[in-house]
Steps between C-alpha positions, in 0.01 A plus 500: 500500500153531381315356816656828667441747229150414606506658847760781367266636234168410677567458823292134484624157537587235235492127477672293245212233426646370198752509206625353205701557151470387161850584314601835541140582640433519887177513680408612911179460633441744813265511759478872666325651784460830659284793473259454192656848343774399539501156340291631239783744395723211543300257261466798246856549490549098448288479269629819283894373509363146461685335143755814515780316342785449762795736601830434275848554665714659229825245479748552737880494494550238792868537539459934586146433720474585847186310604572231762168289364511499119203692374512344185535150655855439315761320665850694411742225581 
């Protein structure tokens, strides 16, 4: 989860102020705090990955997978 990544790769804390989509296209607004290094590296990384386009699962044969929670949110049956 993203809010976690925060304190993983920072070691600050993250607070989901607001979101929304449009189609396919998703927005999070954060607040952070912490240690001004450190949420400066934090809003320098943000800001570099910020309009990456989005991770793509390759497709999946659902009848072979061994996931218990689809990662491709497919329903098999």
């Amino acid at each position: 989860m993203k809010i976690e990544a925060f304190e993983i790769l920072f070691g600050i804390k993250a607070y989901q102020i607001a979101g929304g989509s449009l189609g396919s296209s998703h927005a999070i607004t954060f607040l952070i705090e912490g240690e001004g290094n450190s949420v400066n590296e934090a809003f320098d990384f943000v800001k570099k990955i910020k309009g990456e386009p989005p991770l793509r699962l390759p497709p999946r044969n659902c009848i072979a997978c061994k996931f218990k929670i689809c990662p491709s949110n497919r329903n098999p049956e």
